[in-house]
N, C-alpha and C positions, 0 to 999 in steps of 0.2 A: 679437350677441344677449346680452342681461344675464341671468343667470343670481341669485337669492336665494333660501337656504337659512334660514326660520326653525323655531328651536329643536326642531329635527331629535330626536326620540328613537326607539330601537327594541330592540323586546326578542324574547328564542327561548327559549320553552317557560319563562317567565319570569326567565328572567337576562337584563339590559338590555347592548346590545352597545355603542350610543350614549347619549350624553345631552346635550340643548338643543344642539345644535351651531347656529351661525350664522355663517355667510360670507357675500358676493358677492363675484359675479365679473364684471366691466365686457367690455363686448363685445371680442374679439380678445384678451383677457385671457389667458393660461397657468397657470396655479393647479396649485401640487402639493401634494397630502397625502400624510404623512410621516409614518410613526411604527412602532413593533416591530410585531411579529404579536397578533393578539388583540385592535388595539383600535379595530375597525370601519370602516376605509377603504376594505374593497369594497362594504360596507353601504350608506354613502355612496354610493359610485356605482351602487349597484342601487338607490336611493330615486330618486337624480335622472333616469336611466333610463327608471324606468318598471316595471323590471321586479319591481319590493318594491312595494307599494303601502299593505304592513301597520306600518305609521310614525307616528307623532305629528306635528302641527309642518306647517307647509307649506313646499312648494317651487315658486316662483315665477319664468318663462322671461316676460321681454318685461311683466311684472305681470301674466302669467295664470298662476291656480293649478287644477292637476289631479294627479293619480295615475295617469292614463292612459299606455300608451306614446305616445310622440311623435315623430312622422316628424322632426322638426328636429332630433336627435340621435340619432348612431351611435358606435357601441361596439365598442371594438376589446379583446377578451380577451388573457388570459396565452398562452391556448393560439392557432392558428388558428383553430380551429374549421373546416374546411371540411369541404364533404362530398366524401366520398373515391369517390365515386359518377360525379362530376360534372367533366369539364375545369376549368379555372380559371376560361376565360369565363364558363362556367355556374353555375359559386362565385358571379361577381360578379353576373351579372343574374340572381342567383335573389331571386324574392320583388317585384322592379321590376316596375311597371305600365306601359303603353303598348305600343308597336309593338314587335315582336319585332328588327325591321333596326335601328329608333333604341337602341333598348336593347343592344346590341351596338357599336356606334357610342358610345355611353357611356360600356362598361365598354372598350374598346380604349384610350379617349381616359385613363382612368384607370390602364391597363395600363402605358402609356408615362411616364405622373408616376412611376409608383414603379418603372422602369428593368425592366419585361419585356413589352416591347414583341410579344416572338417566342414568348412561354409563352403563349398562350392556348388553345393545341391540349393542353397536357399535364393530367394529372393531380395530386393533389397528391401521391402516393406517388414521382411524377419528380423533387421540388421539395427543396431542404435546408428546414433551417428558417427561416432567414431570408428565404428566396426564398415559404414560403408565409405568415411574417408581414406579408411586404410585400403577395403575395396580398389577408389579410385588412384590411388598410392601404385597398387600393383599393375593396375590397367596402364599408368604413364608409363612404369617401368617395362612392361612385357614388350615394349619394340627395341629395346638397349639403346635409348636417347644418349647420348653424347651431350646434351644439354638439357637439364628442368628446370622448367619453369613455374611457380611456383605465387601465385594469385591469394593471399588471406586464406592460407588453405586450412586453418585451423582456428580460426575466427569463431563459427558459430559454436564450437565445442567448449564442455566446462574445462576449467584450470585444470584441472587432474588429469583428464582425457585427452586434455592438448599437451601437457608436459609427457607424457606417453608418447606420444605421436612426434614432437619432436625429436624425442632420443631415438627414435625408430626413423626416424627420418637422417637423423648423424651416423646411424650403423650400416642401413644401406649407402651413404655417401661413400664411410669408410671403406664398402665391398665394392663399390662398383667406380668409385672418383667421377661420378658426374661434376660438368662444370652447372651449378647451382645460381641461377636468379631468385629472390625471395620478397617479395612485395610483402608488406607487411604496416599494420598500424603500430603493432606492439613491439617497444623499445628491448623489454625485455628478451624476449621473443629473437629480437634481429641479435643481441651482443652476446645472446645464451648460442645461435646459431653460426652469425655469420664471422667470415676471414675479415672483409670488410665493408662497410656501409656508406652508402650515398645518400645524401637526405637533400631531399627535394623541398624548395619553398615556394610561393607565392603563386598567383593564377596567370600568365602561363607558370607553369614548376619551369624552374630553372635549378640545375647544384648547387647547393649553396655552398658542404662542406662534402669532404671523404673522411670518415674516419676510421684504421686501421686497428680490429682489436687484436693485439698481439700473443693474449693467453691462448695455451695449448689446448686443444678437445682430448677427452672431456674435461666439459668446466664443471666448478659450483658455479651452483646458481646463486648463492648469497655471499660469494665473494666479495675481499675487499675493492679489488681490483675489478671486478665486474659494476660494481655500483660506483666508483669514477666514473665509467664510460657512461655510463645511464647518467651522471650529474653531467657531462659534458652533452652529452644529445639536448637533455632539457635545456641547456642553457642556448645550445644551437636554435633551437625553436621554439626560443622565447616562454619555456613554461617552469622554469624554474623558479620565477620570482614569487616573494611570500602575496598573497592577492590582500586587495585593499578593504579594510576591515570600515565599515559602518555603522555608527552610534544608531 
C-alpha cells in the first residue's frame, strides 16, 4: 500500500511542531524517521494514523485522502498498552468484529508468528516486557494493516530483547510486506531495520536529509557497510565531531 505525505504542517497552542514535511512511501517500503527529541516524529505518526487530524497538508493511502482513522493501518506504541484487565487473547481480539471462535482462531494464529504460542491464558502483569511488546506486536497485526506504524516501540527494552524483537519484526515484514513507518531515536536501530530513512532537524522538524540504505535484509549488524551509514547520520546531525576537551 503507497503511502504520500503532502507538506505536512502542525502546530500546539501556537508553536508549530512540524513544517511542509513531504515523503512517500512505496508499498512494502520500511521508512524510518530519525532525529533528537522535539522535532515531531510522533506527530508524524499520529497524522498519518488518524489519530491528529488537526494538520495542514494532506495525507494520501492508495491516492485517497482523509483524516479519518483507518482500519488499514495499525500502530504499535512505546509502551504495550495492554489492558491489564484482560488475558492476552483478550488484548488481541479486543475491538475485532465477526465470530467470537474465528476471532480467536486469529489472534492464536498471531500468538504463534511472534513465538507465544502457550500465553494466551496469562495476563499481562505474568509477561516481561518484551514478551508483552510482542503481545502488542500481534494485537497491530491481527486486523491485516496494510500499513504499521511503529512509535520507539522497543525503546524501553534491554539491547538483547530489543535485537530479538527486531528480527521478529523483519520476518513478519518478510510474511506479510506491510508498508512500515518506524519512528525511532536509535541510529542503529533505523539502518539495522529500514529501506530508507528520513532525518528530521530543528523545532519545527523540518527534512533535513533521505538517506537510502542499499544492503539487502538480513544484515550484519557490525558491517562495514552498516557503520558508513551510522558515520553519515552522525554527521547529518551534527554528533560526530570529537567534543571539546577541558584542562
Amino acid at each position: 500500500m503507497s503511502l504520500e505525505l503532502r507538506n505536512i504542517s502542525r502546530s500546539f497552542d501556537g508553536k508549530q511542531a512540524v513544517s511542509n514535511i513531504s515523503f512517500s512511501a512505496q508499498p512494502g517500503e520500511i521508512i524510518g524517521i530519525l532525529g533528537t527529541s522535539g522535532c515531531g516524529k510522533s506527530t508524524l505518526l499520529r497524522a498519518i494514523s488518524g489519530l491528529d487530524s488537526s494538520y495542514n497538508g494532506e495525507i494520501a493511502i492508495n491516492g485517497n485522502t482523509t483524516k479519518e482513522i483507518r482500519d488499514t493501518t495499525g500502530f504499535i506504541f512505546q509502551e504495550s498498552r495492554l489492558f491489564p484487565w484482560l488475558t492476552v487473547l483478550d488484548n488481541i481480539t479486543f475491538g475485532l468484529k465477526g465470530n467470537k471462535q474465528d476471532k480467536i482462531i486469529r489472534a492464536k494464529q498471531y500468538l504463534e508468528h511472534v513465538g507465544l504460542k502457550e500465553c494466551g491464558e496469562l495476563y499481562p502483569r505474568q509477561l516481561s516486557g518484551g514478551m508483552a511488546q510482542r503481545v502488542a506486536i500481534a494485537r497491530a497485526l491481527v486486523t491485516s494493516p496494510e500499513i504499521l506504524l511503529l512509535d520507539e516501540p522497543f525503546s524501553a527494552l534491554d539491547a538483547f530483547t530489543k535485537m530479538q524483537l527486531q528480527d521478529l519484526l523483519l520476518n513478519i515484514w518478510k510474511t506479510y510486506q506491510s508498508t512500515i513507518i518506524l519512528v525511532t531515536h536509535d541510529i542503529d536501530e533505523a539502518i539495522y531495520l529500514c529501506n530508507r530513512i528520513i532525518i528530521l532537524r530543528g523545532q519545527p522538524g523540518k527534512i533535513d536529509k533521505e538517506i537510502e540504505i542499499k544492503e539487502p535484509h538480513p544484515r550484519d549488524r557490525g558491517s562495514k557497510q552498516l557503520v558508513e551509514y551510522k558515520a553519515k547520520i552522525l554527521d547529518s546531525l551534527d554528533l560526530n565531531k570529537p567534543s571539546v576537551k577541558t584542562s
